[in-house]
N, CA, C and O atoms as a GROMACS GRO file, in nm:
protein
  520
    1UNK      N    1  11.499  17.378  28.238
    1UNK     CA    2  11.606  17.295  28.285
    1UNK      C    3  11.557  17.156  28.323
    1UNK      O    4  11.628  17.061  28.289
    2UNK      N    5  11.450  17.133  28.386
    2UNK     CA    6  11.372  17.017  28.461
    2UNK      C    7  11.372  16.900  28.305
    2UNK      O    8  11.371  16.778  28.319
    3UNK      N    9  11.373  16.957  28.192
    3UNK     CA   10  11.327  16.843  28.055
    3UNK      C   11  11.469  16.763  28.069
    3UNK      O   12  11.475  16.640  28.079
    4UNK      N   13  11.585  16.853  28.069
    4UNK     CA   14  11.715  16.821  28.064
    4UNK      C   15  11.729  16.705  28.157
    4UNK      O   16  11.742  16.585  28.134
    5UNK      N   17  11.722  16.788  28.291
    5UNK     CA   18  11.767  16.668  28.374
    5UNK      C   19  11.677  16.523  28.380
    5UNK      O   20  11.715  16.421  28.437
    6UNK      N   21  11.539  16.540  28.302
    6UNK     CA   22  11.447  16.468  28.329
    6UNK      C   23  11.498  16.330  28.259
    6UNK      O   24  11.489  16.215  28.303
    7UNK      N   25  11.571  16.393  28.095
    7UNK     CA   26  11.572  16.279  28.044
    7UNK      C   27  11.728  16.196  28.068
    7UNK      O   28  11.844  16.237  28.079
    8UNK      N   29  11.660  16.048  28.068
    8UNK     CA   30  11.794  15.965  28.114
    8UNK      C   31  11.792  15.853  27.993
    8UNK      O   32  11.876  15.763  28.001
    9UNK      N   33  11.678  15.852  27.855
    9UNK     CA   34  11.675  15.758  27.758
    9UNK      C   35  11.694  15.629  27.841
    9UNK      O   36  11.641  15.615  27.952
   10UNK      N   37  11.792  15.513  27.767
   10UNK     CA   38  11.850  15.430  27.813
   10UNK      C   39  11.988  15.428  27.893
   10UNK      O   40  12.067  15.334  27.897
   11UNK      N   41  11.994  15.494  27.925
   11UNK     CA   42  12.149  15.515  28.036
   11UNK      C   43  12.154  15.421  28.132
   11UNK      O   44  12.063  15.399  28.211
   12UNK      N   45  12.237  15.377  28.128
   12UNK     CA   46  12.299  15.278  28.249
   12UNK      C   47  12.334  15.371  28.379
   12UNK      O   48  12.278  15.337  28.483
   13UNK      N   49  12.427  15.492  28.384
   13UNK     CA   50  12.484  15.543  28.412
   13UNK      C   51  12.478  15.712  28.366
   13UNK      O   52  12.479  15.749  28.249
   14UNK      N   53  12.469  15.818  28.504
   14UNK     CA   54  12.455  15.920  28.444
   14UNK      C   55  12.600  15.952  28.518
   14UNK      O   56  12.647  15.891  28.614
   15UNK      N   57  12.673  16.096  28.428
   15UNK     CA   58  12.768  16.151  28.484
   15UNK      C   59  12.794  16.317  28.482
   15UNK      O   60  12.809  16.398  28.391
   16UNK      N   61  12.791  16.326  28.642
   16UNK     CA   62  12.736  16.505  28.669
   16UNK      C   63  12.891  16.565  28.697
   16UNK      O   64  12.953  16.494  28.778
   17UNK      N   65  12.954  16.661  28.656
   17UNK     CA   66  13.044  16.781  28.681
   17UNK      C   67  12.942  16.867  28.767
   17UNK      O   68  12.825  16.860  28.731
   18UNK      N   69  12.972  16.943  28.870
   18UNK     CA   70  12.865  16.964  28.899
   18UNK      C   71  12.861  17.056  28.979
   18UNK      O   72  12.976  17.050  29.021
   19UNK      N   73  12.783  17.196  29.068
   19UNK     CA   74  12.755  17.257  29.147
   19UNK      C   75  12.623  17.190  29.219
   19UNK      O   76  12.554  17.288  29.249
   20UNK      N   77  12.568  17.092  29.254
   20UNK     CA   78  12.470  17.069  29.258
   20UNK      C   79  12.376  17.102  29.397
   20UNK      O   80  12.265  17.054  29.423
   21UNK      N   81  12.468  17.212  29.488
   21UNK     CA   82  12.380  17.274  29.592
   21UNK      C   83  12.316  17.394  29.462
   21UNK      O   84  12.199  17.421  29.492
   22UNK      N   85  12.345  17.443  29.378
   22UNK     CA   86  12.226  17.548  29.301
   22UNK      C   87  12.134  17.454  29.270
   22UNK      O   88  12.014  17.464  29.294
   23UNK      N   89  12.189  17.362  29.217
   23UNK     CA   90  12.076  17.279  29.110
   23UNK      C   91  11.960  17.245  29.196
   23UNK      O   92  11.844  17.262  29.159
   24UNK      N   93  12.000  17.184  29.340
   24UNK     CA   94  11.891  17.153  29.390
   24UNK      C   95  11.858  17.312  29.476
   24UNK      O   96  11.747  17.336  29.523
   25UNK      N   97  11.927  17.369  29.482
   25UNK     CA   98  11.832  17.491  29.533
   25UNK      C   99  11.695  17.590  29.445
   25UNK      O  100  11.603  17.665  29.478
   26UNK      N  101  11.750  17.539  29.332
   26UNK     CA  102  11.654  17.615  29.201
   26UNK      C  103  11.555  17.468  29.180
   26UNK      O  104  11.471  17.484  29.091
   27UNK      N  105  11.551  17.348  29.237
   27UNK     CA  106  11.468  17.284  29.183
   27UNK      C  107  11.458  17.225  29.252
   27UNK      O  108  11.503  17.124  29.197
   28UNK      N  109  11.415  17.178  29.398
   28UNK     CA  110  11.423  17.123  29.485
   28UNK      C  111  11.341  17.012  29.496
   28UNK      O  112  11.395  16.904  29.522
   29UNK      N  113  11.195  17.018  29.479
   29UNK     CA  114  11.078  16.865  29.486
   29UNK      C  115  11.140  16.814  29.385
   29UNK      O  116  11.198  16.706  29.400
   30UNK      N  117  11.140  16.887  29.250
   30UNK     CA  118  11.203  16.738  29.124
   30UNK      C  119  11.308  16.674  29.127
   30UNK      O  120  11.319  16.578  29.051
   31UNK      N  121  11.412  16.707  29.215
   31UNK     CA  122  11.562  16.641  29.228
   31UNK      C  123  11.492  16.542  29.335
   31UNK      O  124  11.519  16.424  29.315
   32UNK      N  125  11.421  16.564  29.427
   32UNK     CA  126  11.375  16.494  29.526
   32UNK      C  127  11.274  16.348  29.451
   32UNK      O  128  11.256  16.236  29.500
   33UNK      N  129  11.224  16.403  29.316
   33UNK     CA  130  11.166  16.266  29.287
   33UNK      C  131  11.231  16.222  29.140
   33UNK      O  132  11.170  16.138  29.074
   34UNK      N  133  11.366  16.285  29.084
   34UNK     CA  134  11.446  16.244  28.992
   34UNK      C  135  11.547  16.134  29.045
   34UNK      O  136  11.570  16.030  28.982
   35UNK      N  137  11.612  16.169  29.182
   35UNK     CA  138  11.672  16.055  29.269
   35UNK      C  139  11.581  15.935  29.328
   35UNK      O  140  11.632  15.856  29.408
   36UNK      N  141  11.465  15.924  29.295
   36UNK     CA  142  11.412  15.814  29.328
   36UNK      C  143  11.392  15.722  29.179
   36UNK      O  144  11.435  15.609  29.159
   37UNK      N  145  11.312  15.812  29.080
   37UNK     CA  146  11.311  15.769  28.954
   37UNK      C  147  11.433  15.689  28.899
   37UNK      O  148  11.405  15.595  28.825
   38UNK      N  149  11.554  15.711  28.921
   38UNK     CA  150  11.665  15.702  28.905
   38UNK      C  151  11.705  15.558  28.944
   38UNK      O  152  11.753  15.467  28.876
   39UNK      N  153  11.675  15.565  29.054
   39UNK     CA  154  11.710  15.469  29.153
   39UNK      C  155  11.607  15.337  29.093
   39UNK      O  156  11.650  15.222  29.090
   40UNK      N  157  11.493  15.368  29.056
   40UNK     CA  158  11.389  15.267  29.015
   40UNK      C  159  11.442  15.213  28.912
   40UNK      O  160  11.418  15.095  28.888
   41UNK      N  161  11.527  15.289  28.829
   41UNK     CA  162  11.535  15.240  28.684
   41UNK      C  163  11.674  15.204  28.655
   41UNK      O  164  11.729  15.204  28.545
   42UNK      N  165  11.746  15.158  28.827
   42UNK     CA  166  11.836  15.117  28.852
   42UNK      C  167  11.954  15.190  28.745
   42UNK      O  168  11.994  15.120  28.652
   43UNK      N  169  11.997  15.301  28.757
   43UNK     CA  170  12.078  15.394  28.686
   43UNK      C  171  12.166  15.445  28.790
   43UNK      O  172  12.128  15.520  28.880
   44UNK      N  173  12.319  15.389  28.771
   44UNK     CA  174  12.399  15.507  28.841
   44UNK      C  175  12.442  15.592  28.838
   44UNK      O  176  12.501  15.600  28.730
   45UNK      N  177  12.456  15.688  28.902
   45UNK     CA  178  12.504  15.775  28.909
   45UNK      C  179  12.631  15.843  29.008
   45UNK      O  180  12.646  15.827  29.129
   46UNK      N  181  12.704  15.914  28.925
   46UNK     CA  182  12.852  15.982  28.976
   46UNK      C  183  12.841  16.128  28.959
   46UNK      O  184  12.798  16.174  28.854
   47UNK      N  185  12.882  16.211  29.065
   47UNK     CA  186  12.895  16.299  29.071
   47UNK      C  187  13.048  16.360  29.110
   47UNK      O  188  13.122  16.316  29.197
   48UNK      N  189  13.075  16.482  29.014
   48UNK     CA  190  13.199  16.542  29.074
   48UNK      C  191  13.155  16.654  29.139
   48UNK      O  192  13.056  16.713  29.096
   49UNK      N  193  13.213  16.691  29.235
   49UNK     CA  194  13.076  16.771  29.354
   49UNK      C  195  13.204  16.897  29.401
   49UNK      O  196  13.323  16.864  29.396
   50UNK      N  197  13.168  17.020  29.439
   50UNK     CA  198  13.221  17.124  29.493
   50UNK      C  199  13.217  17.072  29.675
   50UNK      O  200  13.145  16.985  29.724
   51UNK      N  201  13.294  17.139  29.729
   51UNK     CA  202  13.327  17.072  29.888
   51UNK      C  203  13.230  17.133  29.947
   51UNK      O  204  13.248  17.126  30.069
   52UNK      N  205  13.091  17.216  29.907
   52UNK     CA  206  12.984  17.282  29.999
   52UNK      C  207  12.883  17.204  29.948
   52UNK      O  208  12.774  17.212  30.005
   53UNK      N  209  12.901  17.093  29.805
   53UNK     CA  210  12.756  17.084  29.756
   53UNK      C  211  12.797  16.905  29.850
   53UNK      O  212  12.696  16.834  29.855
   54UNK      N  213  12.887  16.858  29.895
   54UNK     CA  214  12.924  16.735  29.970
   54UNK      C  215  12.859  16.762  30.128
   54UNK      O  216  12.836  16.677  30.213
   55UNK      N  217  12.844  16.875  30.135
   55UNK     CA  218  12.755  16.900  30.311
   55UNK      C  219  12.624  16.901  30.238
   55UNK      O  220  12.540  16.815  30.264
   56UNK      N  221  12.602  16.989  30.153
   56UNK     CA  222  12.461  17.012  30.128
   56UNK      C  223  12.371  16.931  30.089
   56UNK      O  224  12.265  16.914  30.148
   57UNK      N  225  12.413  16.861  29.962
   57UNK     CA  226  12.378  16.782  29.858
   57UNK      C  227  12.363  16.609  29.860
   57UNK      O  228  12.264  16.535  29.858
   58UNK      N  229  12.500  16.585  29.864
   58UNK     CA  230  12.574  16.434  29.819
   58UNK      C  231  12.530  16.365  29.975
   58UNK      O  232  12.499  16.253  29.937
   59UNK      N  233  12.507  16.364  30.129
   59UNK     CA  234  12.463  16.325  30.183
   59UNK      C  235  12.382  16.278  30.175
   59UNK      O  236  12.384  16.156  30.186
   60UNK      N  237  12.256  16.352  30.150
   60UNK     CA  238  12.088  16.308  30.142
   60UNK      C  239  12.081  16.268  30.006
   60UNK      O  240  11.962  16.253  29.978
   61UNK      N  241  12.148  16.246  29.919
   61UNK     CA  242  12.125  16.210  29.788
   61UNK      C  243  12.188  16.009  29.811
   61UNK      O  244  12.139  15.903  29.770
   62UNK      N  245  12.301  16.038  29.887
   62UNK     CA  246  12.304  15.924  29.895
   62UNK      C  247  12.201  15.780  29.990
   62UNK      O  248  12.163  15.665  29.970
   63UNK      N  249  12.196  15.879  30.089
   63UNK     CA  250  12.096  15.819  30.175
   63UNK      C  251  11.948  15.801  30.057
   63UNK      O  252  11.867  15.708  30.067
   64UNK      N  253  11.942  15.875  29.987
   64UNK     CA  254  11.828  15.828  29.885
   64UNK      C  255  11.871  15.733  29.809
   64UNK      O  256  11.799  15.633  29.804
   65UNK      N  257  11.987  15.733  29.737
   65UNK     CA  258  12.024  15.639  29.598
   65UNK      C  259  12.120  15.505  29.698
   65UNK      O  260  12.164  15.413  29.630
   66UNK      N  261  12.138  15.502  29.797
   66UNK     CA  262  12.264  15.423  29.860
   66UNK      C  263  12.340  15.375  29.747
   66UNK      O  264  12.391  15.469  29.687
   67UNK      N  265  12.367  15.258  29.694
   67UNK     CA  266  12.448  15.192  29.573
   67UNK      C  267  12.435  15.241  29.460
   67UNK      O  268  12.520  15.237  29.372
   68UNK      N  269  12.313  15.300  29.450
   68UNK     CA  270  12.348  15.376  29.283
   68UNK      C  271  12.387  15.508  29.311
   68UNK      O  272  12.308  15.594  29.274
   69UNK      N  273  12.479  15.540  29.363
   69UNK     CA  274  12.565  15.691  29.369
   69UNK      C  275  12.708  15.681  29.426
   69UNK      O  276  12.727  15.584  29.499
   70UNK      N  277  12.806  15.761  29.408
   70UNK     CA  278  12.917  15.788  29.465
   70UNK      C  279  12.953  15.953  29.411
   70UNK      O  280  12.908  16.044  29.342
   71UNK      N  281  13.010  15.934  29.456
   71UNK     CA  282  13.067  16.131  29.434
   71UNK      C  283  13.243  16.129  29.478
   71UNK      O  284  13.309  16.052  29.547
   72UNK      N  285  13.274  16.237  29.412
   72UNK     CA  286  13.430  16.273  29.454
   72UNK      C  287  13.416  16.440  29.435
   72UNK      O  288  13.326  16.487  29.365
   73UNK      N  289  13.487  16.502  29.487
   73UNK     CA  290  13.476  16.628  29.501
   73UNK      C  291  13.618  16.694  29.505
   73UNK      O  292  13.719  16.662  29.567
   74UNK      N  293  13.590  16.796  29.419
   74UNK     CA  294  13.691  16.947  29.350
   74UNK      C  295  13.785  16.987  29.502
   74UNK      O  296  13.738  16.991  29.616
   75UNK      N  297  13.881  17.003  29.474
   75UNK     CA  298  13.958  17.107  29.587
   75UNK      C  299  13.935  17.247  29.621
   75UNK      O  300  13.938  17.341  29.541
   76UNK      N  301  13.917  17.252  29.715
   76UNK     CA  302  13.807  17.351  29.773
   76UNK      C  303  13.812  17.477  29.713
   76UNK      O  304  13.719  17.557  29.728
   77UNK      N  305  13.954  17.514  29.620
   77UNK     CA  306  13.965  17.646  29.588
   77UNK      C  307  13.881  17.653  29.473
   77UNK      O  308  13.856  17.762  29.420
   78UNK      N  309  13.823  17.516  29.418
   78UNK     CA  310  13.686  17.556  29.289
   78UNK      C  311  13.547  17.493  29.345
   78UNK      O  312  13.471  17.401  29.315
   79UNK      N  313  13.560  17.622  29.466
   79UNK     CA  314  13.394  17.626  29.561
   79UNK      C  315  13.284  17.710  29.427
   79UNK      O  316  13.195  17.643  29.375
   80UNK      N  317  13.301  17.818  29.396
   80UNK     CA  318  13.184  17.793  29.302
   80UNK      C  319  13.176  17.799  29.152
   80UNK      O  320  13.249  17.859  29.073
   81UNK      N  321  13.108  17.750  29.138
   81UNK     CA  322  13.071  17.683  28.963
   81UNK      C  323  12.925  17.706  28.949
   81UNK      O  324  12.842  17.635  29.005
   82UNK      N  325  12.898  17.801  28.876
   82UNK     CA  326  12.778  17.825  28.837
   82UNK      C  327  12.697  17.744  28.704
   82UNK      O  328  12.591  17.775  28.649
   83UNK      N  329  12.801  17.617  28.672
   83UNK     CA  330  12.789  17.546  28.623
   83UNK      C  331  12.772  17.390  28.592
   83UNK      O  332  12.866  17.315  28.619
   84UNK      N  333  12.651  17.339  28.533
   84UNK     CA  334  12.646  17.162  28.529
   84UNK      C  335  12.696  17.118  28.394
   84UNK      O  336  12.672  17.185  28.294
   85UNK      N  337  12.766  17.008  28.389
   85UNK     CA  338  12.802  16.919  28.286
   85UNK      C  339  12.754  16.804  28.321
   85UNK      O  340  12.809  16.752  28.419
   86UNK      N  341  12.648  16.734  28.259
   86UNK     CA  342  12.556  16.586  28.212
   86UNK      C  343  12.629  16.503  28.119
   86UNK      O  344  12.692  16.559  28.030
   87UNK      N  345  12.629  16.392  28.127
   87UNK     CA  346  12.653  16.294  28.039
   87UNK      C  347  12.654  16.126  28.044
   87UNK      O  348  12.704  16.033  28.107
   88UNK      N  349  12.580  16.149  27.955
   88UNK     CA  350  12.483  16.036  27.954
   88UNK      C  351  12.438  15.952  27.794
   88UNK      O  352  12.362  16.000  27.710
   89UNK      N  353  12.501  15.835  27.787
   89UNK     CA  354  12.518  15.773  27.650
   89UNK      C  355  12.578  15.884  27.517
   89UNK      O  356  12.674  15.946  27.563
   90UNK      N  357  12.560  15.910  27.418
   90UNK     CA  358  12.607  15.966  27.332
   90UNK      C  359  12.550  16.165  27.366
   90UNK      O  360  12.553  16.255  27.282
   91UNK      N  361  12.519  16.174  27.470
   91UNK     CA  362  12.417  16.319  27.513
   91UNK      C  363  12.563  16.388  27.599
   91UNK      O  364  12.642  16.322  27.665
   92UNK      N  365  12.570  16.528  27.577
   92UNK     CA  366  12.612  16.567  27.688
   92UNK      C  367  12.544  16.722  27.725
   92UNK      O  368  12.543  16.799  27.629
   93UNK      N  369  12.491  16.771  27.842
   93UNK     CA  370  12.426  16.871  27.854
   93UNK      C  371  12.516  16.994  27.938
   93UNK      O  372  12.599  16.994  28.030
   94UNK      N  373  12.472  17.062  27.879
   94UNK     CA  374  12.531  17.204  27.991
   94UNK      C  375  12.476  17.327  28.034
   94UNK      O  376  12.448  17.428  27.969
   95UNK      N  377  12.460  17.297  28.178
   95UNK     CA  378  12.344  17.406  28.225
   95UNK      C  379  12.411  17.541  28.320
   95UNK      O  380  12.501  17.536  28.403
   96UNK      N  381  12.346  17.636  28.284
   96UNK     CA  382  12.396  17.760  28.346
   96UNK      C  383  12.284  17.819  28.421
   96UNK      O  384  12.180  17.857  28.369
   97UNK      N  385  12.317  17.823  28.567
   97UNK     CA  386  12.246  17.891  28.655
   97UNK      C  387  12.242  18.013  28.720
   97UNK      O  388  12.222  18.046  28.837
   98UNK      N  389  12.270  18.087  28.594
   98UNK     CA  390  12.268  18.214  28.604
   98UNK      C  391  12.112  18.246  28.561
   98UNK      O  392  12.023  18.160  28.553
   99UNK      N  393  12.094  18.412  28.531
   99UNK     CA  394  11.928  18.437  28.572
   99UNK      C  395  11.952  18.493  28.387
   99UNK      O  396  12.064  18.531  28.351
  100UNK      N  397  11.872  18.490  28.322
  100UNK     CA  398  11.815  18.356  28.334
  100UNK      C  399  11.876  18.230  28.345
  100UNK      O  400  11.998  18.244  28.356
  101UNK      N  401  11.833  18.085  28.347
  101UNK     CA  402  11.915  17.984  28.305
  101UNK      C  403  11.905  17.972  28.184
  101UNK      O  404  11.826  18.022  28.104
  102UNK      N  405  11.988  17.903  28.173
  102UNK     CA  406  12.034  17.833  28.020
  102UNK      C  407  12.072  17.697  27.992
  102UNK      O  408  12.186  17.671  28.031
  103UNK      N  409  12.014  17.606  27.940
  103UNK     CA  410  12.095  17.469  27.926
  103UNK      C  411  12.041  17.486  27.794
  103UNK      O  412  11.961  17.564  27.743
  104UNK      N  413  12.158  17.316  27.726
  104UNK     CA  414  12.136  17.278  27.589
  104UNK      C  415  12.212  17.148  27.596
  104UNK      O  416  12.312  17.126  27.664
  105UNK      N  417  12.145  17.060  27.512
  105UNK     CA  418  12.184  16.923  27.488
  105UNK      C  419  12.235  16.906  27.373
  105UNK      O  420  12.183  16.968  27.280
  106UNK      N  421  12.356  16.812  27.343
  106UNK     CA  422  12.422  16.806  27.276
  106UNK      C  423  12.417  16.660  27.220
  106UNK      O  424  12.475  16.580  27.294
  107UNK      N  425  12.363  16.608  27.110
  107UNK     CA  426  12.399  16.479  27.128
  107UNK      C  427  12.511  16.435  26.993
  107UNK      O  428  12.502  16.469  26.875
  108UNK      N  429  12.607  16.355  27.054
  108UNK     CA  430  12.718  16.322  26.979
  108UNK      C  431  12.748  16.216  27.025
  108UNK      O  432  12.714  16.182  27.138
  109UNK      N  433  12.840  16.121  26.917
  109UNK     CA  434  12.916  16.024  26.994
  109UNK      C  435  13.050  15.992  27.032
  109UNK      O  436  13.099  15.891  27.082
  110UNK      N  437  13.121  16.152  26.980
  110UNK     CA  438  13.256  16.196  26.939
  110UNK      C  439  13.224  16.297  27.117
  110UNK      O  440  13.302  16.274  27.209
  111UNK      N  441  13.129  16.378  27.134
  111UNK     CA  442  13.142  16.528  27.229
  111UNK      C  443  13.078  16.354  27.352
  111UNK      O  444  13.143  16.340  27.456
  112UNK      N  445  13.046  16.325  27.344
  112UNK     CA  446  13.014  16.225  27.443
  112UNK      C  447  13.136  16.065  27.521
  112UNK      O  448  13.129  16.002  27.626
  113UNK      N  449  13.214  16.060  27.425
  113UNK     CA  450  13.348  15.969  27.441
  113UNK      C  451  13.448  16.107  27.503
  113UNK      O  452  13.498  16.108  27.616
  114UNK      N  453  13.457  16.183  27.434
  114UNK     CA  454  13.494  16.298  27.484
  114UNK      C  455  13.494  16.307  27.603
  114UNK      O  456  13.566  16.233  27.670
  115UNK      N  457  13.420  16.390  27.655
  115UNK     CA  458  13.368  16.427  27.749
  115UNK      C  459  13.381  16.308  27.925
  115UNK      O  460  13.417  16.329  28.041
  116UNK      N  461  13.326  16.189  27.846
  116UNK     CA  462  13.320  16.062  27.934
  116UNK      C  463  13.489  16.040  27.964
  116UNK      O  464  13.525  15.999  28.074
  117UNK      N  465  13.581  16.069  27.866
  117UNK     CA  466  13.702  16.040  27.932
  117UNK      C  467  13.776  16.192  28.000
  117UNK      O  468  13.886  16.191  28.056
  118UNK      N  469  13.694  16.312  27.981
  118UNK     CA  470  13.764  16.414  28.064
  118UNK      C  471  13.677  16.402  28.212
  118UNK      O  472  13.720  16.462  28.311
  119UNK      N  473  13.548  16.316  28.220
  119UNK     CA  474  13.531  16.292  28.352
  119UNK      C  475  13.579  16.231  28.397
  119UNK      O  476  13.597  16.265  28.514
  120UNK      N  477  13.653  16.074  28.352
  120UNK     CA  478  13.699  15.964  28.402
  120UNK      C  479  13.827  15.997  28.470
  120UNK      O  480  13.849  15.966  28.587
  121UNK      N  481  13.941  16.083  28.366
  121UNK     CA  482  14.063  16.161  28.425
  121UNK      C  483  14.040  16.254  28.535
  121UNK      O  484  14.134  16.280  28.610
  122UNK      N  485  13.920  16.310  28.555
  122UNK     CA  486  13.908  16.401  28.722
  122UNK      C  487  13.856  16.364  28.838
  122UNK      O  488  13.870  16.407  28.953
  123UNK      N  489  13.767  16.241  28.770
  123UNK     CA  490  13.716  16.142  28.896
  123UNK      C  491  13.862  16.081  28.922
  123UNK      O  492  13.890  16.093  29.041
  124UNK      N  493  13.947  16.030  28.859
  124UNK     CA  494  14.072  15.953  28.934
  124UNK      C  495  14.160  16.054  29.000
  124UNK      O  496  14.241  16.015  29.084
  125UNK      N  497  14.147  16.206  28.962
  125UNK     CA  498  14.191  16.285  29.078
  125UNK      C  499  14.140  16.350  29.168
  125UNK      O  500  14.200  16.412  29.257
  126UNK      N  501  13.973  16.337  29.145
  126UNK     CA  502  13.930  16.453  29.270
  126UNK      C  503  13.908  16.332  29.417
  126UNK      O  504  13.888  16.210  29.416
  127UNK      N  505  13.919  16.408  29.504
  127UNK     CA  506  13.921  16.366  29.641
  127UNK      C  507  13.826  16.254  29.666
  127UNK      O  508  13.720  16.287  29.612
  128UNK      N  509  13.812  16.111  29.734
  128UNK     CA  510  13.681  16.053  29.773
  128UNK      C  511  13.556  16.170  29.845
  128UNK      O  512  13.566  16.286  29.887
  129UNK      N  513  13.450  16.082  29.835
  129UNK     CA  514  13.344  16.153  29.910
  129UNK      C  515  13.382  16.074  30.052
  129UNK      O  516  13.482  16.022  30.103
  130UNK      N  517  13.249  16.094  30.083
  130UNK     CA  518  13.231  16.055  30.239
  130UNK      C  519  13.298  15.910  30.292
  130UNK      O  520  13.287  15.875  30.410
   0.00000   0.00000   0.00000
């Protein structure tokens, strides 16, 4: 999973669907130095976040990234998602944190416009963050 999230190519901008209290619970030092990397290579990032991974997660992530992050978050009745959706330039990834895991990258420029406008339509409805 760590190659997946590792790579950001040229991205301006990454965009997470997301459970991301598993993600960082299954990977905890590399999210800790992927949000700095990130931040170096001046890349933002958005997250659509579950209302437990906004206590857990999206706090200390922001206090790491300050301006390169924002988040909006799911209504509480879709608390868990054992699932990530990535996307990032013509790439979109999808990781399953079930045992084993599973991810796979997709790269398109059709599954990636895609995709970028079914995030854009749920970021304008899911809730602000903090």
């Amino acid at each position: 999973m760590k190659h997946i999230f590792d790579r950001i190519d040229d991205a301006k901008e990454l965009l997470f669907i997301i459970s991301s209290d598993k993600m960082f619970e299954a990977y905890p030092a590399f999210f800790e130095r992927f949000r700095k990397r990130v931040v170096g290579q001046g890349v933002f990032v958005r997250d659509i976040l579950t209302q437990r991974s906004s206590i857990t997660v999206a706090k200390k992530t922001k206090e790491v990234m300050r301006e390169y992050y924002d988040f909006r978050l799911f209504p509480k009745k879709y608390e868990d998602m054992p699932t990530t959706i990535r996307i990032w330039g013509d790439n979109v990834a999808f990781v399953i944190f079930d045992e084993p895991p599973l991810g796979v990258v997709v790269t398109s420029k059709a599954l990636g416009t895609t995709f970028r406008v079914i995030f854009e339509t749920m970021w304008e409805k899911a809730e602000p963050g903090l």
